[in-house]
N, C-alpha and C positions, 0 to 999 in steps of 0.2 A: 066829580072825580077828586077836587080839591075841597074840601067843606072848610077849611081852616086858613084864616088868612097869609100866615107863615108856612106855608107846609114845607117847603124843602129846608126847611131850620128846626123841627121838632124833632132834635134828635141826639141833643149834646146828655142829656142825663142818664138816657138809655145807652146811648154808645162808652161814656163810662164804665157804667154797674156794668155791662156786660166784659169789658176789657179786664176789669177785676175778676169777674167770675171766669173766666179763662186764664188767669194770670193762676188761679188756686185749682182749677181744673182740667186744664187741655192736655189733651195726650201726646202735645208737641214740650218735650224738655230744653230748658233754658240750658244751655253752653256752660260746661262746667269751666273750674280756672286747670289751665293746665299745670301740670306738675313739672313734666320734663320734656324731653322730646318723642316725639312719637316714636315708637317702636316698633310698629307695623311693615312691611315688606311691601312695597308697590302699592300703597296704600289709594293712590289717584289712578292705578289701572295704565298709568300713561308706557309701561311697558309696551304695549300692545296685545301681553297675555295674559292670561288669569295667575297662571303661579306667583307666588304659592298657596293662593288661593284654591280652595277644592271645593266644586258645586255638587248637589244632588243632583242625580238623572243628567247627569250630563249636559243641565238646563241652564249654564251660566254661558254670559258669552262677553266680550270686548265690543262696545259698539264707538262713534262716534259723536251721537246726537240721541237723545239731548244729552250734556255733559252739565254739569256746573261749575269744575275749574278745569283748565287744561284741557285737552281734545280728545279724552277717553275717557271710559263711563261703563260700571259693570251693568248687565240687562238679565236679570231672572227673571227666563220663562215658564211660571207656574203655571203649572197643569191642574187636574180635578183633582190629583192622587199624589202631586209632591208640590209642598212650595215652594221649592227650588231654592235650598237654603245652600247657601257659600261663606264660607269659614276658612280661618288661618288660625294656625299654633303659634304660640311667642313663648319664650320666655319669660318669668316674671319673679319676683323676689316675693319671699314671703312676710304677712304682715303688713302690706303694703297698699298703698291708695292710690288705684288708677281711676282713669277719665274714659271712657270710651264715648268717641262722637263720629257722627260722617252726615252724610248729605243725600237723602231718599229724596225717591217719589214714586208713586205710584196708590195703589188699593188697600189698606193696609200693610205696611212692611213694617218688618219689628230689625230692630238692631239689638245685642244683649252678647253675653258672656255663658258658655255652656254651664250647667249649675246654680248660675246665679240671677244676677240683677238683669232685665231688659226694660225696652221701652216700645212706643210704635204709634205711628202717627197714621193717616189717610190723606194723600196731599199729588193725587190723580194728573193736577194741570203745571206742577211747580214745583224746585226740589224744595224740600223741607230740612231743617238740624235738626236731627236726635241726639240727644247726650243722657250720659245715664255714668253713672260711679260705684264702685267696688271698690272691695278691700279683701286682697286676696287671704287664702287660708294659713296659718301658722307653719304648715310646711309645703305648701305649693309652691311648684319652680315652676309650674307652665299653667295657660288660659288659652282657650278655646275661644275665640271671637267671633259673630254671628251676623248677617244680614240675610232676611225672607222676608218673602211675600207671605200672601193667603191664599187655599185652597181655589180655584177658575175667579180668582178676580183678576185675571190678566198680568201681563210683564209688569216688574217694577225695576226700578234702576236705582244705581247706588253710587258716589262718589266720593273725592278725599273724605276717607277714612281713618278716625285717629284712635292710638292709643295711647297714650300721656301719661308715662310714669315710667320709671328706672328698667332698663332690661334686665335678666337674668342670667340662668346659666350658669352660675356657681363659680366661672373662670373668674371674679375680681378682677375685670378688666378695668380701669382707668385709663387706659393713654387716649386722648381724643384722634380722632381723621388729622390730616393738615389741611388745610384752609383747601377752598376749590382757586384753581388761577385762572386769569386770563378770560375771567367775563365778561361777556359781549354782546352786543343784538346782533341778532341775524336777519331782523326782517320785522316790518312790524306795518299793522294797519291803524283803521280809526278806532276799533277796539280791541287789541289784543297784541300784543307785542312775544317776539320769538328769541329766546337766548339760546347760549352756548356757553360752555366752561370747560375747563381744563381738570382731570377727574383727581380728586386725593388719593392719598395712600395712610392707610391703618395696618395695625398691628394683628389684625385679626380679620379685617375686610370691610369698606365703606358698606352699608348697605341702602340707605336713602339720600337725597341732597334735597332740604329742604331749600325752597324758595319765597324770598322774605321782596314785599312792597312796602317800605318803607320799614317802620317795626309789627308789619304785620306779615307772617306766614300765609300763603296763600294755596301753594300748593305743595305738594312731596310727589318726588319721581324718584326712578333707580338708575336712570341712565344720566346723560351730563348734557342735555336738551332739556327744554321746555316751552310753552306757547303760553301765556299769561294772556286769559281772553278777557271778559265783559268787562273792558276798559270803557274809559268818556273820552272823546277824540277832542282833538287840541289840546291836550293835556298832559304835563309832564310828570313822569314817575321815574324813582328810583328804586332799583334793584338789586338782590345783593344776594346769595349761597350760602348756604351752611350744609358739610356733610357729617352723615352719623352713622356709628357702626350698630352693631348688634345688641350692647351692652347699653346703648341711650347716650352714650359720650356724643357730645357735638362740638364740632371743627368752631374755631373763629373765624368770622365770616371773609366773606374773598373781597377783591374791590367791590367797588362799586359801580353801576352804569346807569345813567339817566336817558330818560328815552323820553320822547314827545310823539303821540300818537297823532296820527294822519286827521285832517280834519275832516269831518264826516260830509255824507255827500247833501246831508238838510240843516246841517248846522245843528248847534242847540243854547246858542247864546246869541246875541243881536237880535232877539226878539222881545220888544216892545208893544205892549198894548196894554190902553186905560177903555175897557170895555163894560159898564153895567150894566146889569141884566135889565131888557126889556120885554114884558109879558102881555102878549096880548089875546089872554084866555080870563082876565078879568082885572079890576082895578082900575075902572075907568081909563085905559091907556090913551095916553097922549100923542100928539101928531109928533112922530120921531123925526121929521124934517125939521118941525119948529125948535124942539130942543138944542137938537145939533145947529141951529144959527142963535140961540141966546147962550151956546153955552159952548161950542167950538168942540162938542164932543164929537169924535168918526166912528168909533166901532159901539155897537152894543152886541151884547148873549143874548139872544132870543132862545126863549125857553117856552115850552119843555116839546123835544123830538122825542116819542114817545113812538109805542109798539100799536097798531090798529087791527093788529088779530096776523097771526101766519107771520110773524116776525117781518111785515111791513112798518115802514116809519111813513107818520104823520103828525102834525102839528098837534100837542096835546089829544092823542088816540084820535082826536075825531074833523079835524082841519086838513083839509087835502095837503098833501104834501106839495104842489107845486097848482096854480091855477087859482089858488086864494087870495082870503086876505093878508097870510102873513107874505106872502110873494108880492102882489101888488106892494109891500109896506119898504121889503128888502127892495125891489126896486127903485123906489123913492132915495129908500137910505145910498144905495150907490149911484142913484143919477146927480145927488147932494155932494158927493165925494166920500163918503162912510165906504164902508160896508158890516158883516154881523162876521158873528161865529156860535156857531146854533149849539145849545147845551142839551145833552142828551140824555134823560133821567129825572133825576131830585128824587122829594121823599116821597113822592106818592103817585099812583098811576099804573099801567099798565107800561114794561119798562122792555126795552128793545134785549138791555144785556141780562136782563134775568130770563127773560122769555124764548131767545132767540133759543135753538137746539145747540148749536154749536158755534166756534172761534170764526169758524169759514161762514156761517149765515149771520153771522153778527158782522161781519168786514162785507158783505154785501150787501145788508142791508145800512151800513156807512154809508157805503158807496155811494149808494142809493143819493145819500142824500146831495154826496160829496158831489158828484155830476148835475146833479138839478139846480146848485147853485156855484159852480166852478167854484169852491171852497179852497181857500187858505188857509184856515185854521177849523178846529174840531174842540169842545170841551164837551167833556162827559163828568157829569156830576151825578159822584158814586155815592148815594146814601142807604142807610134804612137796611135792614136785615137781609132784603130779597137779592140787592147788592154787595153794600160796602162789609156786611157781615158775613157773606159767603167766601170763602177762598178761591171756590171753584168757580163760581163765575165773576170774581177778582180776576184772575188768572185768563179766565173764557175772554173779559172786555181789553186786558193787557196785549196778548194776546191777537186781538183783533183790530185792537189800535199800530198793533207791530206792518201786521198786514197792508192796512191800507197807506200808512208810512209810506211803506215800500213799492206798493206801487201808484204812490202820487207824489212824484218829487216834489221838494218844496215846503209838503203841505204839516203845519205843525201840528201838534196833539198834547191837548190837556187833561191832566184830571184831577176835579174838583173834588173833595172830601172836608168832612171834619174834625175836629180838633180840639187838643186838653189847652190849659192853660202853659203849660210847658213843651206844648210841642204833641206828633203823633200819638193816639192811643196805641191800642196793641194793632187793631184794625189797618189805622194807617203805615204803623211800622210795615204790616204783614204787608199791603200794598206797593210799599216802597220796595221791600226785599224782592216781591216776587213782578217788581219791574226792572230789575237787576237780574235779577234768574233768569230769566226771557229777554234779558235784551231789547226789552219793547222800546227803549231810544225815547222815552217821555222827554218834552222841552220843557212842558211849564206843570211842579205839584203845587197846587193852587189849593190853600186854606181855608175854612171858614169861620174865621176866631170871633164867634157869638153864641149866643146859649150857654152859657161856660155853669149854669145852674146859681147865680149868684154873683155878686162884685160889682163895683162899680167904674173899677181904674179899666177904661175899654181900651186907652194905648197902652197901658204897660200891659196889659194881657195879651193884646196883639204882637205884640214884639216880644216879649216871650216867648208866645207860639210861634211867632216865624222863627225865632235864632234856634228853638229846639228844631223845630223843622231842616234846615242848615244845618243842624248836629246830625241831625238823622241821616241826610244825604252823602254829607261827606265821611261819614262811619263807613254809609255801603255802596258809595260809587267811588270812594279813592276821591275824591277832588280837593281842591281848595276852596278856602271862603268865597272868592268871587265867582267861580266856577258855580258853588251853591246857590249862592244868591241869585244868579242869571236863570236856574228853572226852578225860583220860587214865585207863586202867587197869592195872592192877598185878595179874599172876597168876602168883603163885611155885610152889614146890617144898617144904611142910616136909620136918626133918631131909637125908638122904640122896638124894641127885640122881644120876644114872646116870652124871657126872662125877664122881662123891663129894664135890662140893662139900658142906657141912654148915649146913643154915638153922635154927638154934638156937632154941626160945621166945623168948630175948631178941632175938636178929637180928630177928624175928620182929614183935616189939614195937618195937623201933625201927623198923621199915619202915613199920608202921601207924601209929608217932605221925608220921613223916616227910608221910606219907600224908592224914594230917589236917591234920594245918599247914601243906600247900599244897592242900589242900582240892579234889582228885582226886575224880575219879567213882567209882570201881568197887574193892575190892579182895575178891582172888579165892586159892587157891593149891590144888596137887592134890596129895592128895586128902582129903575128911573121910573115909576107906577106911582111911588111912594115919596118922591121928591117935592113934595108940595107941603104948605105947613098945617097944623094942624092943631096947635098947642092945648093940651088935655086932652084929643080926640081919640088918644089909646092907641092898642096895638089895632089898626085898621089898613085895609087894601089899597084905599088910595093917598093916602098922607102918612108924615112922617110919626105923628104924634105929639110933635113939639114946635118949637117957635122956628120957623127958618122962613127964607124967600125961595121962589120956585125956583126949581132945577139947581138949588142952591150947590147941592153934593154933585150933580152931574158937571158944574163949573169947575169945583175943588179937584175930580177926577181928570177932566179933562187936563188941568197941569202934569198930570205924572207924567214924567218923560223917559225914566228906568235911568 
């Protein structure tokens, strides 16, 4: 099943070129810059009605869930004979360069401009951004705006919706709203916090209040409520109003109000573990008792929980799930004082989240596992096309990770991926956004900064990729630095890497002191199989390939202390 001694690591040069080749080709359009303020009418639905919104066949409707800002969500029910397209008129200036963007999902849905420009993405399990840019005609005063689906590919849904650029109307209105007053929380949980404000007055009529998370806009509503949801609990944010009329004028914003969200009911910081993978599917493994007394290590990854046909898990496809040898090995490891945390995937095999049918047979076949070994922790190491390059069963294993979250207090959940030298590919961006979309409440995104196709500085590449990583989170969960650094993980390579890159005991120890002094969740690297020396013996199964003493790396790990 594994022919190659690195297999869960062949994969940093492919998951590039392919990140580029999506960055020049994907039918999902990058976020234009905005010009002005949006112009659009009830643009987040959060009214509770479609107007002014008008759907074909009567197919449009106001739902709940799923949403992606706010607590309402357009749902076009396409049929065989209409795909259920919903449209608004604006005003617009002529000559002029607007943005149109929102937030899909479903089977094909297109967003676009009647006449003009569209776009349209497939994004079934997670909402997706569409953006796309115009420039209206020389004398056009209005623009038709557009979101459908396709012909029986089922409902799609649609949210904040934007149009970015000058309103129209011919009036030369300039006076801006006055300011909204008087804002407040109303209520707030571990993610999502509820305001109130006191409504402006214009010269011609407020018609939207946008709602700003720091200098970020997040949502647009029409009335003087809003619910600001997939927040990071213990965490504080501030909030702030802006209203705008017809013509794109927008108010100076209102107070301000700082809100700290309710702490969640599993936590997602105070988790600490220095865990290297141990594999005992080949590489000569060693007796996981004796390591953990020369080297004071408790946890290791036991790899790889894999699919044995019919979306059952088993020990690499073909090791019984429980009554083996890796059971005999975990009990050892916790009669020692240890315990594991079993990794579910990598690059090669027969893989639970590609195979499984669906988000519910992939959370019981977790389960599965989660029961057989009264489990605390869960990592899923997402690689290779069948995974880490699918969105949909991105989405399926997110998803399924949320599920069993929720009903195993306590229990935390990782996932493993790899990494540029600056942080996420497109792969991992798309991963992170669409564990934000869903809610899935991940505690630890754990890197794998090797294979980078070249170089040789393995800490400053490392730490590159974690601080882009920590750009990436706190762009799309709102947080701060500490708050990032507490669900990041770090899962390297000792010695020789199937690049020949070289991760030296001291590399090694600088990575974990680095590791400590920004006080990271997880550090991890493959494999304690391979912790034995080996000096010239190349990239091989059971050694490092270079000069070290045994269990040399599983000592150095065992200090991280986050």
């Amino acid at each position: 099943m594994r022919t190659t001694l690195l297999v869960r690591s062949r994969r940093r040069l492919l998951a590039l070129l392919g990140s580029v080749a999506l960055a020049v080709t994907g039918a999902i359009a990058l976020p234009g810059t905005a010009q002005a303020a949006n112009i659009l009418t009830n643009p987040g639905f959060e009214s509770g009605a479609l107007s002014p919104w008008s759907c074909t066949g009567n197919l449009g409707s106001i739902v709940s869930s799923p949403v992606h800002g706010g607590s309402k969500a357009l749902a076009g029910a396409v049929s065989s004979s209409d795909n259920a397209q919903c449209s608004q008129t604006v005003s617009v200036q002529p000559n002029t360069a607007y943005t149109l963007s929102g937030w899909v999902r479903g089977s094909y849905v297109y967003l676009g401009v009647d006449g003009g420009a569209s776009t349209w993405t497939t994004s079934p399990s997670a909402y997706s951004q569409l953006s796309v840019s115009f420039t209206t005609g020389a004398a056009q005063t209005s623009a038709t705006i557009y979101v459908h689906g396709w012909y029986a590919q089922g409902t799609y849904y649609a949210d904040d919706i934007s149009l970015d650029g000058p309103g129209g109307g011919g009036s030369g209105d300039t006076q801006a709203p006055t300011a909204p007053t008087s804002l407040t929380s109303t209520g707030k949980t571990s993610s999502s916090v509820s305001l109130s404000w006191g409504a402006s007055t214009d010269n011609t009529g407020v018609t939207a209040y946008d709602v700003y998370s720091g200098s970020s806009q997040v949502l647009s509503v029409s009335g003087t409520t809003a619910t600001v949801s997939g927040l990071s609990s213990s965490t504080s944010y501030t909030f702030t109003v802006k209203a705008r009329d017809a013509a794109g004028n927008t108010s100076a914003a209102s107070n301000s109000v700082t809100v700290t969200t309710d702490a969640g009911s599993s936590g997602g910081t105070g988790f600490k573990q220095a865990a290297p993978y141990l594999y005992l599917g080949w590489g000569d493994p060693p007796s996981a008792t004796s390591v953990m007394s020369a080297t004071g290590i408790k946890w290791y990854t036991m790899a790889f929980m894999l699919d044995s046909g019919g979306c059952n898990p088993a020990w690499d496809s073909s090791r019984p799930l429980t009554g083996g040898t890796d059971q005999t090995v975990i009990n050892q490891i916790r009669s020692a004082g240890g315990d594991i945390v079993p990794s579910f995937g990598g690059w090669q095999g027969s893989k639970l989240g590609a195979n499984c049918s669906s988000a519910s047979a992939l959370a019981a076949a977790l389960q599965k596992v989660i029961d057989a070994y009264s489990l605390k922790a869960i990592d899923m190491d997402i690689e290779n096309s069948d995974e880490f390059e699918n969105e949909a069963v991105q989405a399926k294993i997110l998803t399924a990770l949320k599920t069993v979250k929720a009903n195993n207090p306590g229990l935390k959940t990782i996932v493993t991926f790899g990494t540029s030298t600056t942080g996420p590919t497109y792969y991992g961006n798309r991963l992170i956004e669409q564990a934000q979309s869903l809610n899935a409440d991940i505690d630890v995104f754990t890197i794998m900064p090797f294979d980078f196709g070249g170089g040789s500085d393995m800490y400053g590449n490392t730490v590159n990729a974690t601080e882009g990583l920590k750009t990436k989170l706190k762009s799309t969960f709102g947080w701060d630095d500490a708050t990032a650094y507490a669900h990041i993980g770090i899962s390297g390579m000792n010695g020789l890497s199937d690049q020949q890159e070289n991760t030296t005991p001291a590399i090694w120890t600088q990575i974990r002191d680095w590791a400590n002094s920004h006080h990271i969740a997880r550090l991890a690297y493959w494999s304690v199989n391979r912790d034995r020396p080996c000096a010239g013996g190349g990239v091989v199964s059971n050694c490092s390939g270079i000069s070290q003493t045994n269990w040399q790396f599983t000592s150095i790990t065992a200090g991280f202390t986050g």
